[in-house]
C-alpha positions as CSV (number, residue, x, y, z in Angstrom):
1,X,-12.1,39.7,16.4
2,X,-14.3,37.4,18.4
3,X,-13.0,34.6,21.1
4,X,-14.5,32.2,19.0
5,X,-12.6,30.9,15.8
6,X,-15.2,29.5,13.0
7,X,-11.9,27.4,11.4
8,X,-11.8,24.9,14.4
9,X,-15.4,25.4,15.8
10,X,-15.8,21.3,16.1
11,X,-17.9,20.7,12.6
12,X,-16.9,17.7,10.8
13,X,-14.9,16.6,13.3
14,X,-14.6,12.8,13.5
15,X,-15.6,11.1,16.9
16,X,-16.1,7.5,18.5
17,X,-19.7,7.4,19.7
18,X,-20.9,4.5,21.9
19,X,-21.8,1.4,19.8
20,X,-25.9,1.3,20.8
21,X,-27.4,-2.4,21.2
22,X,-29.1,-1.6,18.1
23,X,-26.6,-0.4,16.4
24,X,-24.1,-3.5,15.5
25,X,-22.5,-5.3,13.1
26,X,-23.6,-8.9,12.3
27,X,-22.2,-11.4,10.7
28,X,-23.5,-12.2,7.6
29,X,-25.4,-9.1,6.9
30,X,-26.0,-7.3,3.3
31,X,-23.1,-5.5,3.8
32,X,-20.8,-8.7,4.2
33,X,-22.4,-10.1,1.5
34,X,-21.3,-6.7,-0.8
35,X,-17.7,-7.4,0.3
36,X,-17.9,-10.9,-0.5
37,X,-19.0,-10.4,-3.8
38,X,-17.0,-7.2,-4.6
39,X,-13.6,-9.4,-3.4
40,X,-15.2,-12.2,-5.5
41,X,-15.0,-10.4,-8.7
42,X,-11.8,-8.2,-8.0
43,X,-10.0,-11.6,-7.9
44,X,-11.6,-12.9,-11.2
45,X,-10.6,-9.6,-12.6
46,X,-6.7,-10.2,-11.1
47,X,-6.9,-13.8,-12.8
48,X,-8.2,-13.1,-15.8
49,X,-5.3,-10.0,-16.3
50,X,-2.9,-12.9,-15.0
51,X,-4.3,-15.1,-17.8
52,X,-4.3,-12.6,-20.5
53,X,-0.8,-12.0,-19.6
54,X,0.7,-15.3,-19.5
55,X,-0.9,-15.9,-23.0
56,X,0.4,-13.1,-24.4
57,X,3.9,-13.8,-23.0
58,X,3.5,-17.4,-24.6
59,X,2.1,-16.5,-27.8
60,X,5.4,-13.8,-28.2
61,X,7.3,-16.7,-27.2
62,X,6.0,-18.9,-29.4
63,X,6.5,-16.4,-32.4
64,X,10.3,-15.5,-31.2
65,X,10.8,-19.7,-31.3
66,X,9.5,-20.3,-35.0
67,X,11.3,-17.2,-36.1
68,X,14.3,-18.6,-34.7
69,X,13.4,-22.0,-36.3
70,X,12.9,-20.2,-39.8
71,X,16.2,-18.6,-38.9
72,X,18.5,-21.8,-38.9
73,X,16.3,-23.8,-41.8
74,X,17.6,-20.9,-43.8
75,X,20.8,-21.1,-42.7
76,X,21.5,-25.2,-43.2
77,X,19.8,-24.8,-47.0
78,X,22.2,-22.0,-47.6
């Protein structure tokens, strides 16, 4: 064997290179405007589940009261 180890010989490694002048993040660039509009629609996605939910939970409700309602009109014409 070798001195040198080709399992930890550096590659891929992750490191923190000097931001460059040129190199910077502004504000309001295309990327910003990607997040914007990608957290836009995940939370019209989150409402409209929330939404579809609560209908459903009112329209069960809804069916559980008029069965129920059904329910004791039998019972008093009996």
């Amino acid at each position: 064997m070798s001195g040198t180890s080709t399992e930890n010989d550096g590659q891929g490694m992750i490191v923190n290179p000097k931001p460059r002048a040129d190199n910077q993040d502004w504000d309001g660039d295309d990327a910003d405007r990607a997040d914007r509009l990608r957290f836009e629609e995940e939370q019209a996605m989150i409402r409209e589940q929330s939404e579809a939910r609560a209908a459903k939970a009112a329209a069960e409700a809804k069916k559980s009261a008029d069965a129920a309602r059904a329910e004791s009109k039998k019972k008093a014409s009996a």
